[in-house]
C-alpha positions as CSV (number, residue, x, y, z in Angstrom):
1,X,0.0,0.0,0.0
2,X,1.5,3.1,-1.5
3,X,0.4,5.2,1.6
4,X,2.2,8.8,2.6
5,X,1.4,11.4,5.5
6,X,-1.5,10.5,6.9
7,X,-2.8,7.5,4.3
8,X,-6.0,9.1,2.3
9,X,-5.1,7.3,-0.7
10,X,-8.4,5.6,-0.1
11,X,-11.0,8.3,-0.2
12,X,-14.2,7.2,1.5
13,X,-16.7,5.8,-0.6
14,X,-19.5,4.0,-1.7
15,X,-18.5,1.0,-3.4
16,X,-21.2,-1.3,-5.4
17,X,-22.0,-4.5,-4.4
18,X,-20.2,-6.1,-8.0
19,X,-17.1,-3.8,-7.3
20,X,-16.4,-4.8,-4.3
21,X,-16.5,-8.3,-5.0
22,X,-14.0,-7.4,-8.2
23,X,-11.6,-5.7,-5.4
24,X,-11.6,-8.3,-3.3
25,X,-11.1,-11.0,-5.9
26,X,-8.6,-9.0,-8.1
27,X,-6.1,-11.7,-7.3
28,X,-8.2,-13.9,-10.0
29,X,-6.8,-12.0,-13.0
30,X,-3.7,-10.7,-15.1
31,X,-2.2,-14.1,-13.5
32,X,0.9,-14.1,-16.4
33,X,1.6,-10.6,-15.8
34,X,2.5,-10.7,-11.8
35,X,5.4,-12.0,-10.2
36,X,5.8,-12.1,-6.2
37,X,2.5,-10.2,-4.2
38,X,3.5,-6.2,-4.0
39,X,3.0,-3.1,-4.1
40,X,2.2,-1.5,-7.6
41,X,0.1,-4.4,-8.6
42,X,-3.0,-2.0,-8.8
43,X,-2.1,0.5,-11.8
44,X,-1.6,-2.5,-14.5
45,X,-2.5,-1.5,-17.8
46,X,-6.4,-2.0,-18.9
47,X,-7.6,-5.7,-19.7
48,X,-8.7,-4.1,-22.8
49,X,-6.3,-2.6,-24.1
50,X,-3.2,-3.5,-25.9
51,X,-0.2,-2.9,-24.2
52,X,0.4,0.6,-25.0
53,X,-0.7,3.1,-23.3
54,X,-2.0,6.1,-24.7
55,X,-2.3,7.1,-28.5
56,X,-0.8,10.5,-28.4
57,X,2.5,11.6,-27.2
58,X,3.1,11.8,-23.2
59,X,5.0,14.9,-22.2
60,X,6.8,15.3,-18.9
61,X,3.6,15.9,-16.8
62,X,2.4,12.2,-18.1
63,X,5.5,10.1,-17.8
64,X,5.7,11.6,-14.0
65,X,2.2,10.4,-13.0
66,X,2.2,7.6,-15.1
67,X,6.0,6.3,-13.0
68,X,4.2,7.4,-9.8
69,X,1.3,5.1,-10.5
70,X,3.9,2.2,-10.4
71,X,5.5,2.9,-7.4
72,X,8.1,5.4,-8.8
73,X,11.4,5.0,-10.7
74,X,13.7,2.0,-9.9
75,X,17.1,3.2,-9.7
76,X,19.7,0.9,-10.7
77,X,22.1,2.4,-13.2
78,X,24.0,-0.8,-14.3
79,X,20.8,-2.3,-15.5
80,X,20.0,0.9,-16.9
81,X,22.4,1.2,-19.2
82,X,22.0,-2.2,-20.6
83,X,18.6,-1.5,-21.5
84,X,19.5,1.4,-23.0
85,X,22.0,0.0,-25.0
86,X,19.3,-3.1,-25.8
87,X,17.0,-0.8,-27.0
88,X,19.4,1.6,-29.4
89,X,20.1,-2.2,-30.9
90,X,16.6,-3.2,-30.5
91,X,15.2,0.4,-32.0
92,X,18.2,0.2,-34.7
93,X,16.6,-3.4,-36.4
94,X,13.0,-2.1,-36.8
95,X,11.0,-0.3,-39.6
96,X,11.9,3.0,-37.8
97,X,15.7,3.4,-36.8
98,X,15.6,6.9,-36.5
99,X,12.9,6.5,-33.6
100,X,15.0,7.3,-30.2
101,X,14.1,5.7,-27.1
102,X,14.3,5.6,-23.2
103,X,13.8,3.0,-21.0
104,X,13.0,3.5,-17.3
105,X,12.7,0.7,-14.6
106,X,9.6,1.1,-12.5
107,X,9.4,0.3,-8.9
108,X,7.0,-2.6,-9.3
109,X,7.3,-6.0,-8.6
110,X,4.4,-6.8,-11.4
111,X,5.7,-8.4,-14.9
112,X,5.0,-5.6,-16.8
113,X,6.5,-3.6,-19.9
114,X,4.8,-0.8,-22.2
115,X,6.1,1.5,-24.6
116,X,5.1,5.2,-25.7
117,X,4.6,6.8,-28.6
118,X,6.9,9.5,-27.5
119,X,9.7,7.0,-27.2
120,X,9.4,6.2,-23.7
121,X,9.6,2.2,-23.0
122,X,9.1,0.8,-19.7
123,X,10.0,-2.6,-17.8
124,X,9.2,-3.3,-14.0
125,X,12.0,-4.7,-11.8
126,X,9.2,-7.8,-11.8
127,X,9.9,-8.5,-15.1
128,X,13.4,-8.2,-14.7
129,X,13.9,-10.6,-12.3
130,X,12.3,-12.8,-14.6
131,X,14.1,-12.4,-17.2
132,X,17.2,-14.4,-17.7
133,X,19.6,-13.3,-20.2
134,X,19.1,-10.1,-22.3
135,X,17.6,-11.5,-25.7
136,X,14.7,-12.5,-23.3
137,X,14.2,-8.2,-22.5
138,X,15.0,-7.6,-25.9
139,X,12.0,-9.3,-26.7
140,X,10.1,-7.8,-24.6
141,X,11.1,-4.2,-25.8
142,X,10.5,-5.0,-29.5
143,X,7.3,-6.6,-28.5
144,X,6.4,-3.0,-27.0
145,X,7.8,-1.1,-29.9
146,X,5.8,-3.3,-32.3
147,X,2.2,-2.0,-30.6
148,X,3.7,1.4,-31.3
149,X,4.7,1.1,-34.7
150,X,2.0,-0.8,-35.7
151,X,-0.1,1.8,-33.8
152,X,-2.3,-0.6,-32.1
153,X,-3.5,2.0,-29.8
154,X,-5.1,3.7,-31.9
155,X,-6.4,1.2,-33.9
156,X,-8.2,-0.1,-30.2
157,X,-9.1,2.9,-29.8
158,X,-11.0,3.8,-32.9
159,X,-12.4,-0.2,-32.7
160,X,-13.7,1.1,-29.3
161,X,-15.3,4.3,-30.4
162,X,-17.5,2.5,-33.5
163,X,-18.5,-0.2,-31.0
164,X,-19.7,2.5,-28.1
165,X,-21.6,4.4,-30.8
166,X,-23.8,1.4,-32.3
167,X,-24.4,0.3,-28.9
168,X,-25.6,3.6,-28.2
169,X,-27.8,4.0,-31.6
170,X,-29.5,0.8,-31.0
171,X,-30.3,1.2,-27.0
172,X,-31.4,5.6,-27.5
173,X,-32.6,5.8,-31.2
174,X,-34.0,2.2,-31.5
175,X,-35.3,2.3,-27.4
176,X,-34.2,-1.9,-27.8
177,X,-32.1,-3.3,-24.6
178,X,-31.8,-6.3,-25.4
179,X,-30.6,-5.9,-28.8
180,X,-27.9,-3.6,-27.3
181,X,-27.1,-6.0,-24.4
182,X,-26.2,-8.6,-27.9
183,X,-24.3,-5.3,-29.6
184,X,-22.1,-5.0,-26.3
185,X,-21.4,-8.9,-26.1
186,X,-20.5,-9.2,-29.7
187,X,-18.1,-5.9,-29.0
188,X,-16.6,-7.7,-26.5
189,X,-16.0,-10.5,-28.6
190,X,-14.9,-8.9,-31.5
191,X,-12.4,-6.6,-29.0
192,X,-11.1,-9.5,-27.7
193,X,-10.3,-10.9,-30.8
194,X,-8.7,-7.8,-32.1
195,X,-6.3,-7.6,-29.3
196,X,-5.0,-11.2,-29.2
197,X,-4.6,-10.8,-33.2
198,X,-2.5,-7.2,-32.3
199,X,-0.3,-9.2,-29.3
200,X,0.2,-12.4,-31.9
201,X,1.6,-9.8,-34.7
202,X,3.9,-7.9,-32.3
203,X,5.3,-11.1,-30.9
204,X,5.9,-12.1,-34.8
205,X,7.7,-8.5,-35.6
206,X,9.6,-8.8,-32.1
207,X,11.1,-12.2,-32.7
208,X,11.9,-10.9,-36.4
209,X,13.3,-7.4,-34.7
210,X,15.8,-9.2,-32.3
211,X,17.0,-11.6,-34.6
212,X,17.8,-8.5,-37.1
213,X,19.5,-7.2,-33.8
214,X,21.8,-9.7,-33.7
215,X,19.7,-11.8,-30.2
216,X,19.0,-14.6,-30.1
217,X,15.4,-15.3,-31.2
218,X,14.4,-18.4,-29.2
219,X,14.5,-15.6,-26.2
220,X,11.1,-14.7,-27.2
221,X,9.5,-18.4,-26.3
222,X,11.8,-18.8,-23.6
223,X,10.2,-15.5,-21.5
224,X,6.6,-16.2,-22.4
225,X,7.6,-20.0,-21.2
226,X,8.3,-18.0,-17.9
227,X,5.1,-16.3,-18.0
228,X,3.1,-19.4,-17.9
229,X,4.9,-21.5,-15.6
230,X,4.0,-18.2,-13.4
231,X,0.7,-18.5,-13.9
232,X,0.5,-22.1,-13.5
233,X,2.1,-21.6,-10.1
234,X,0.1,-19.2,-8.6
235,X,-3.6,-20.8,-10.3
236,X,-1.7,-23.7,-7.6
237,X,-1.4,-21.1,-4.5
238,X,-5.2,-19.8,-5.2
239,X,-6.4,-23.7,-5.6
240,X,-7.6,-22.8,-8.9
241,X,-8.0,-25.5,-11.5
242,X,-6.1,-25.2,-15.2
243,X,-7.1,-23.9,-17.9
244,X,-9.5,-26.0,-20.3
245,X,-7.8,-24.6,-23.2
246,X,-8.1,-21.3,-25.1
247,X,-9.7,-18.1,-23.3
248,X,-10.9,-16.6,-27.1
249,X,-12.9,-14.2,-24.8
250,X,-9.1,-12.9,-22.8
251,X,-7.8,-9.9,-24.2
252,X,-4.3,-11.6,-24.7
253,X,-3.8,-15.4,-26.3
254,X,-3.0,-18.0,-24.1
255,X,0.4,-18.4,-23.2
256,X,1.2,-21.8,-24.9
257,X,-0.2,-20.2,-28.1
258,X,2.2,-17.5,-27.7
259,X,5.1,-19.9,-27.3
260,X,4.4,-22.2,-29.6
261,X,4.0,-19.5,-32.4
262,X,7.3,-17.7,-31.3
263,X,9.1,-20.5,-31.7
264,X,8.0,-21.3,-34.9
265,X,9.1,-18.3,-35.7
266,X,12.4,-18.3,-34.3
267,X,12.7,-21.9,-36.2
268,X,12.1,-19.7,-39.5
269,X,15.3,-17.8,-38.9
270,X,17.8,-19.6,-37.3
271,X,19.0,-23.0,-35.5
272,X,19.3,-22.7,-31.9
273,X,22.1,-21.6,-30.4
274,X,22.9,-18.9,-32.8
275,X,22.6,-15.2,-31.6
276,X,23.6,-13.0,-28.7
277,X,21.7,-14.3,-25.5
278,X,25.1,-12.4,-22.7
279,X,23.3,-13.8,-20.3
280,X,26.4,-13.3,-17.8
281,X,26.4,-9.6,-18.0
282,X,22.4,-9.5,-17.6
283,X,23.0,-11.4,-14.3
284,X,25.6,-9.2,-13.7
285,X,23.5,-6.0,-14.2
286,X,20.0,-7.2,-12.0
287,X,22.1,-8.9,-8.9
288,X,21.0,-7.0,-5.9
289,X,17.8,-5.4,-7.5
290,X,14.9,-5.0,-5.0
291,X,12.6,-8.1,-5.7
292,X,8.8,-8.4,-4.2
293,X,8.0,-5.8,-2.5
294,X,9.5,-2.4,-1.2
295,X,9.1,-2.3,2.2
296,X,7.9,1.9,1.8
297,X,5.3,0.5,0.4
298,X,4.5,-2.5,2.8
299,X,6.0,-6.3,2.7
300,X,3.7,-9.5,2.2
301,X,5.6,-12.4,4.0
302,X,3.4,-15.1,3.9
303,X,-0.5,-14.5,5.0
304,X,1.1,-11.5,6.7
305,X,1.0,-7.7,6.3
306,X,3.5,-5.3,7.5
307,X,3.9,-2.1,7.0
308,X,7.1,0.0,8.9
309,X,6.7,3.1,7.3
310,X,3.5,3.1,8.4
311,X,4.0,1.3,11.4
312,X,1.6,-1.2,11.2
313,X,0.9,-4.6,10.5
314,X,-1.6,-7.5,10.4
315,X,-1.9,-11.1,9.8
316,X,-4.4,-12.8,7.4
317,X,-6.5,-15.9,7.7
318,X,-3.8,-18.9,7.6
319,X,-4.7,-20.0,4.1
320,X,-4.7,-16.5,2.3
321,X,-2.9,-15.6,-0.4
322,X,-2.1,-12.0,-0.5
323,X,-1.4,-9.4,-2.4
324,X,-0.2,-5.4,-2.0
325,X,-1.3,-3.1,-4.7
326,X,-1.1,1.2,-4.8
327,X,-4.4,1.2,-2.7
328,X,-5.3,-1.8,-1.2
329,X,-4.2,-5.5,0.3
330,X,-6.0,-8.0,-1.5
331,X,-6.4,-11.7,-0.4
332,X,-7.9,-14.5,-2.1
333,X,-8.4,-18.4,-0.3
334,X,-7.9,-21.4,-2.6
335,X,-11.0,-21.8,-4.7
336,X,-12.2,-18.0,-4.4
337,X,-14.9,-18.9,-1.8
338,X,-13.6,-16.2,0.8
339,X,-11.4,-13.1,-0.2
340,X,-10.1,-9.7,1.6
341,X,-9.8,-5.9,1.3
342,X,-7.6,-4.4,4.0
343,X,-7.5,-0.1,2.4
344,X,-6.9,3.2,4.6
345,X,-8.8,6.1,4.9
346,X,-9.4,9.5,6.2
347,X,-13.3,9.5,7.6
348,X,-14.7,13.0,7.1
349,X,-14.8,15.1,10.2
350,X,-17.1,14.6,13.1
351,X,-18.0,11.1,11.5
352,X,-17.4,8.7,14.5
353,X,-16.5,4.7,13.8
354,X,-20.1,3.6,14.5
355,X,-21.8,6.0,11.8
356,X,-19.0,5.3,9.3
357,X,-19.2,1.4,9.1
358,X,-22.7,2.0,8.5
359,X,-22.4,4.2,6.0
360,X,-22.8,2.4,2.9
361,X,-19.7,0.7,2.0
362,X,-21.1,-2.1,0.1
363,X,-24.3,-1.4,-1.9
364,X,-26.9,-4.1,-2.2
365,X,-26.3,-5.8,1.8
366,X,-28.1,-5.9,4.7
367,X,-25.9,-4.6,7.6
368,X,-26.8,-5.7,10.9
369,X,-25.8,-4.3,14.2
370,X,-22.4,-2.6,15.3
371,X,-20.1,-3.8,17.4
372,X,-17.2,-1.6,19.9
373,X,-14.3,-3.5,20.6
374,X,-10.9,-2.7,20.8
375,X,-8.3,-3.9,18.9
376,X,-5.1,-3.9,20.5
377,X,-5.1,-0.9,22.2
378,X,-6.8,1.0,19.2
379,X,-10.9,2.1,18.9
380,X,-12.4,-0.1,16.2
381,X,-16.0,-0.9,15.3
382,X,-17.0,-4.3,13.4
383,X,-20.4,-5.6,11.6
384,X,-21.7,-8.3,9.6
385,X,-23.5,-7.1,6.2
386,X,-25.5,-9.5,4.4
387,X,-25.6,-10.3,0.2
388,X,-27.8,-12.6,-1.9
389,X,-24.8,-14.7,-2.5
390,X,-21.5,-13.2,-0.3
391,X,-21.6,-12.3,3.7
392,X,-19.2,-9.5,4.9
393,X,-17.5,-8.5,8.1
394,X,-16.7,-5.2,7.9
395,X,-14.3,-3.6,10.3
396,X,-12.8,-0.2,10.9
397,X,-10.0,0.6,13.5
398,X,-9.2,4.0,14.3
399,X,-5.3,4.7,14.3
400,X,-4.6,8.4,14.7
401,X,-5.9,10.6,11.8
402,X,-5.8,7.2,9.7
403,X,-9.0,4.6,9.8
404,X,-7.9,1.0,8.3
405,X,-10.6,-1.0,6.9
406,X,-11.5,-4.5,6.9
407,X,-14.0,-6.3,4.0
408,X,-13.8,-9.6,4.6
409,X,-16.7,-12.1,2.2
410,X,-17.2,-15.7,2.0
411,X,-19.8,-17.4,0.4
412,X,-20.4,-20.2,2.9
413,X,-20.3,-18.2,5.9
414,X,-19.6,-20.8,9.3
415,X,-18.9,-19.6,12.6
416,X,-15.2,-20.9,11.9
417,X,-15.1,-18.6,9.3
418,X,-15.9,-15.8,11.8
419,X,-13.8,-16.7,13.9
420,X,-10.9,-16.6,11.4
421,X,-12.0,-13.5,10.4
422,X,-12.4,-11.6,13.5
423,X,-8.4,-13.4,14.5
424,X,-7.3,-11.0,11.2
425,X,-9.3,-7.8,12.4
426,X,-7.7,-8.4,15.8
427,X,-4.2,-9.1,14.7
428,X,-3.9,-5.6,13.5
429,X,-1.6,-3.6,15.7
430,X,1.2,-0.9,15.7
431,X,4.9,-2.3,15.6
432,X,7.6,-1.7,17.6
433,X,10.9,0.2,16.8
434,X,12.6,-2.9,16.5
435,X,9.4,-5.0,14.8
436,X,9.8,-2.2,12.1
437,X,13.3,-1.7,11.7
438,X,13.1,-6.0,11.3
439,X,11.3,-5.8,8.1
440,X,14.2,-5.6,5.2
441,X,13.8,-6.1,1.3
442,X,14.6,-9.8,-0.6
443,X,16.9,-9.2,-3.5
444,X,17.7,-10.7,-5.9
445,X,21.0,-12.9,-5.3
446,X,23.2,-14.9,-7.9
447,X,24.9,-18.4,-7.3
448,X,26.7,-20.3,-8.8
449,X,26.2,-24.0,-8.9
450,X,28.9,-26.9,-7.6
451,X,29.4,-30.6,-9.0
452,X,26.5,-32.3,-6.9
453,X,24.4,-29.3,-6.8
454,X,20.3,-29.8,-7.3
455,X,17.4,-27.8,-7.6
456,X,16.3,-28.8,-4.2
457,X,19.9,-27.8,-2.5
458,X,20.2,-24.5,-4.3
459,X,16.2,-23.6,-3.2
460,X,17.5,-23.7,0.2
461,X,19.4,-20.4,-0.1
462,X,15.9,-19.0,-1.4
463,X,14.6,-16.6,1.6
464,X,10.7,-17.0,-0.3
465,X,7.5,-19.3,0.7
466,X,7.9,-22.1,-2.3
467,X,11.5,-21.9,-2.4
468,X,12.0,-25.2,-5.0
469,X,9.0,-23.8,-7.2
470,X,10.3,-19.6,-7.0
471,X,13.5,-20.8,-8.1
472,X,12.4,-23.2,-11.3
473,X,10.3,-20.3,-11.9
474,X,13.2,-17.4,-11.8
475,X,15.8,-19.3,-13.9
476,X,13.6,-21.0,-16.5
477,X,13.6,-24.3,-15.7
478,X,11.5,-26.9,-15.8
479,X,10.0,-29.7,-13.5
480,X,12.6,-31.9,-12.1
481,X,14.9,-30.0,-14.5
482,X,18.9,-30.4,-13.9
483,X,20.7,-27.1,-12.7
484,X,24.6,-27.5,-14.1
485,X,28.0,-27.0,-12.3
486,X,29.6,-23.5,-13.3
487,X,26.0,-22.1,-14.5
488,X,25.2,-18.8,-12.7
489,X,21.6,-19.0,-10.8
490,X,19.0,-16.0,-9.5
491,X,18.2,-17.1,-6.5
492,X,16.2,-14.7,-3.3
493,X,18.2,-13.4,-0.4
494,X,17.6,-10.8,2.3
């Protein structure tokens, strides 16, 4: 939780029945573009849009809110400069050389890259550590510059406008609902299909583009390869079950379709082998980088919260998975039947705890009565609001000028699941000096493997939950893969 001074990021508000539900549950989507649970998760580009942001030029105004909305600018000048010198070779192989470029490193831990038409390419220190040799990021900066070239946005954008505008003719002029309820879902449809085709043609130009650079092509497969054996691995942590194939509704093709078509691609141009892949000096370039979350921002370790900026900290029901975006803590149990909201907020004035919780967080519930309790020291009021389908206990606890909130929903609501729930209200409590000043950053680490060395034996240096899975995920390799003697490794330290 991006939260400064006295945490109003959260402004009070009312917040529909459907939407709150979609804040709680936001762990269920963008699965291949998130690594670790952080902050900066929440300002990810639109599901419906390309990866571009924008269809005009950005001046300096733009690019500052836009780097703010991901948690600021990540500085590591080594990596900086080989993405800089990536993308004057990357820049130098496509249909517009003379375009200039420059890349900055976001503070997210999200897998996330976009490029602007003014020449402004981003990468997130999540997809970084991802990445593991630099053909892999010059593919993903050639797969940006493709949207721009190709002026995908725009393209969207225009798609967008046409579809609004018949939808709008047949519900006003023609007065027919239905028929525009079957206008928006074949919209949809047709949107979808528009943006899988534009992400299918800039992995084809960006595969071409790096081999042109000189990269190795194959890095292309390899990072998407990456991006589902991420998504696999946390659709395992949220008990969710695989996918059944093709989304053709998602906005982006399924990963495996990605992969398979890059490397057919890749096939097309060259044997394997054959291209730049200086994997040592990319190593080289992201060891020590800030990985997870940045503990400004608070640090998910485990189901628990903590916050030492802040001073605060809280611990979720045992079998959450959690997740800290720019505005909220999100939390999600295996199989979606329960999730969490933990925000801050600045209650107007002269609005007491009582009168707030009742105020109308969730519409569409029947809240019953209010409860004053104290939570470790600190006034807090709690309540159980009632949905067709979803049951809530709300709580607020009053910490200075700052009022955290609680949303806590299951669909099978048992008095165990109370009970968990009011453990996670009452965990919350300010930390200690030396509670706070205990809370350091992972980062990323880099080994180097011995004769007799195994997956298994190198995951115990890993200071992450999952510490065998985390590390086949960070250095590409598969399940009960072989790690080789002399091979440099990413692994997690603190």
């Amino acid at each position: 939780m991006n939260l400064t001074g006295v945490a109003v990021r959260v402004r009070a508000r009312v917040v529909p029945f459907a939407a709150a539900l979609a804040l709680a549950l936001g762990l269920a989507g963008c699965a291949s573009d998130r690594i670790g649970f952080g902050a900066g998760t929440a300002p990810s580009l639109p599901a419906s849009a390309p990866r571009v942001t924008g269809v005009e030029p950005v001046g300096n105004r733009e690019h500052k809110r836009l780097v703010a909305n991901f948690g600021g600018e990540y500085r590591a000048p080594v990596a900086e400069r080989l993405l800089n010198d990536v993308m004057k070779r990357v820049a130098a192989a496509t249909d517009r050389p003379d375009q200039q470029y420059q890349v900055t490193i976001l503070n997210s831990p999200v897998v996330n890259a976009f490029a602007l038409p003014s020449g402004n390419l981003y990468v997130t220190r999540g997809l970084l550590a991802l990445a593991n040799d630099t053909s892999e990021v010059a593919a993903v900066m050639a797969h940006e510059v493709a949207h721009v070239t190709l002026s995908h946005a725009m393209q969207r954008a225009e798609l967008e406008r046409r579809s609004e505008i018949v939808s709008r003719v047949v519900s006003e002029v023609l007065n027919d609902r239905d028929a525009q309820q079957v206008v928006q879902a074949r919209g949809k449809l047709t949107l979808a299909s528009f943006s899988r085709s534009q992400e299918l043609e800039a992995d084809q130009i960006g595969v071409r583009t790096i081999a042109k650079a000189g990269f190795d092509p194959f890095g292309a497969a390899r990072f998407l390869a990456s991006l589902g054996r991420q998504s696999a691995m946390r659709a395992t942590m949220l008990g969710e079950k695989g996918s059944q194939g093709p989304n053709f509704l998602s906005t982006h093709p399924s990963t495996p379709e990605r992969v398979s078509q890059a490397l057919t691609a890749a096939r097309q141009i060259r044997a394997p082998g054959i291209g730049d892949t200086d994997r040592e000096r990319y190593l080289q370039a992201i060891s020590g980088m800030t990985f997870g979350d940045d503990p400004s921002e608070g640090v998910v370790r485990g189901n628990r919260f903590m916050h030492p900026q802040l001073g605060f900290a809280f611990t979720a029901p045992a079998s959450f998975v959690l997740e800290n975006s720019a505005s909220a803590v999100l939390g999600l149990a295996p199989g979606g039947a329960q999730a969490l909201r933990f925000d801050s907020v600045k209650m107007p004035d002269g609005v007491a705890l009582p009168a707030y919780i009742v105020s109308g967080w969730i519409e569409g519930v029947e809240v019953g009565p209010v409860e004053t309790l104290t939570v470790n020291g600190l006034p807090a009021v709690t309540t159980v609001a009632k949905g067709e389908e979803w049951t809530f206990r709300l709580a607020a606890v009053q910490a200075g000028q700052a009022t955290y909130r609680f949303i806590l929903a299951a669909k099978n609501y048992t008095p165990e699941t109370d009970r968990s729930f009011r453990q996670a209200i009452e965990s919350l409590h300010l930390m200690s000096p030396e509670e706070a000043s205990g809370v350091k950053p992972l980062k990323v680490g880099l080994v180097t493997a011995q004769a007799g060395d195994t997956v298994e034996t190198l995951a115990t240096r890993m200071a992450t939950d999952r510490p065998v899975e985390r590390f086949q995920l960070l250095n590409g390799i598969e399940r009960n893969g072989p790690v080789r003697a002399g091979t440099v490794y990413k692994i997690i330290v603190e």
